[in-house]
C-alpha positions, 0 to 999 in steps of 0.5 A, spaced: 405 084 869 402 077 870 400 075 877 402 067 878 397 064 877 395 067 870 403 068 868 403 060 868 396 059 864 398 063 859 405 060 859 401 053 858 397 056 853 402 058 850 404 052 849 397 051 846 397 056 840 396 052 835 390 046 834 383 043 829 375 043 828 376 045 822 383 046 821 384 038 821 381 039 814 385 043 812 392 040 813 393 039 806 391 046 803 396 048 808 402 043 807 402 036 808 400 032 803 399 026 806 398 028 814 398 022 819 395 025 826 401 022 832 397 024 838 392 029 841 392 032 848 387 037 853 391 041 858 387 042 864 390 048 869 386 048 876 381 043 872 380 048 867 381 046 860 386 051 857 386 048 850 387 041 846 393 040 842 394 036 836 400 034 832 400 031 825 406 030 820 407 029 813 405 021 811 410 019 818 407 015 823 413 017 828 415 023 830 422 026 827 424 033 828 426 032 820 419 031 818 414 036 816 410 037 822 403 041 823 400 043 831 393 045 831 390 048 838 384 049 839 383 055 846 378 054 851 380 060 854 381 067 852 389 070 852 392 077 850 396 076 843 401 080 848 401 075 854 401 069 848 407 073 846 409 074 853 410 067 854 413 065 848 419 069 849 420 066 855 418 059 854 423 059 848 428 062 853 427 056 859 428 051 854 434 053 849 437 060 853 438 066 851 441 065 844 443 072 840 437 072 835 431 071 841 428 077 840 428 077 832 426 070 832 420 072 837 418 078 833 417 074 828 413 069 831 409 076 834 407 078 828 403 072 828 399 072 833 392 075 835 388 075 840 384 068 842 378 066 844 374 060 846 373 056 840 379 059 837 384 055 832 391 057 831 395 052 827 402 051 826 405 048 819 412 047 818 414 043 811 422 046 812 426 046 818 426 054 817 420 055 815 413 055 819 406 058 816 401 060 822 394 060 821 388 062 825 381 059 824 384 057 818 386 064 816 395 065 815 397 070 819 404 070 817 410 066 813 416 066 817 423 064 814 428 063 820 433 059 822 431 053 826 424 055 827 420 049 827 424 046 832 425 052 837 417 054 836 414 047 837 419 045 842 415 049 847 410 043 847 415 038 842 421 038 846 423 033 852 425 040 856 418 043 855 413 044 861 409 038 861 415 031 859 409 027 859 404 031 854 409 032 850 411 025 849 403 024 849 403 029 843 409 026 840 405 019 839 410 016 844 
């Protein structure tokens, strides 16, 4: 079990598992054809820096849950796959509730995740509303097809429920 202090960082982390370095580069090799950089954003805990984000769609140069979307977190910290998946479930719970494919949904998203270090660059590209790719330095550590998953993945740091309101309209490029 996560002492508080470290079950809030990871939960923020979390909400930073995907970002560049070279992964910037690669947005057309993982998907978007033409990507447009919408925001960039560092988050701090205690004064730590946890890891910075970047959001990028596909040609738009405004957010819309419709378009192709890639988050790219680069860590600054190390986290356990376990706690990132850990955090995941209940970051998706905090903002949506417990829908009945939570843990079908969260065991997807698991099989993607590994250790991360300081240094480490996870990469979410999703090109459908149902489908997401996630990369890890640049590496795919899975393809996950299920319903909603853009939305119900990257609201952790997209939605207007997510940790950080002002982050994530930060990352939104609002």
């Amino acid at each position: 079990m996560l002492d508080p202090v470290r079950k809030g960082l990871v939960a923020l982390a979390t909400a930073a598992m995907l970002l560049p370095g070279a992964a910037s580069a690669n947005l057309r090799t993982f998907g978007l054809v033409q990507p447009v950089e919408l925001g960039t954003v560092t988050l701090r805990w205690l004064g730590l820096v946890v890891y910075r984000a970047r959001l990028h769609t596909d040609g738009a140069r405004r957010f819309d849950w419709g378009s192709p979307l890639a988050l790219e977190i680069e860590y600054f910290r190390s986290i356990d796959r376990e706690d990132l998946i850990q955090s995941t479930r209940s970051e998706i719970m905090r903002i949506e509730g417990t829908q009945p494919d939570l843990d079908t949904l969260v065991g997807k998203l698991g099989s993607c995740f590994r250790n991360v270090g300081k240094g480490d660059v996870f990469t979410a590209v999703s090109t459908r509303p149902d489908r997401m790719e996630l990369y890890l330095n640049g590496e795919r550590t899975c393809n996950i097809r299920h319903s909603d998953v853009r939305k119900r993945f990257l609201g952790i740091w997209l939605s207007e429920k997510s940790r950080s309101a002002r982050l994530s309209a930060e990352l939104r490029g609002e």
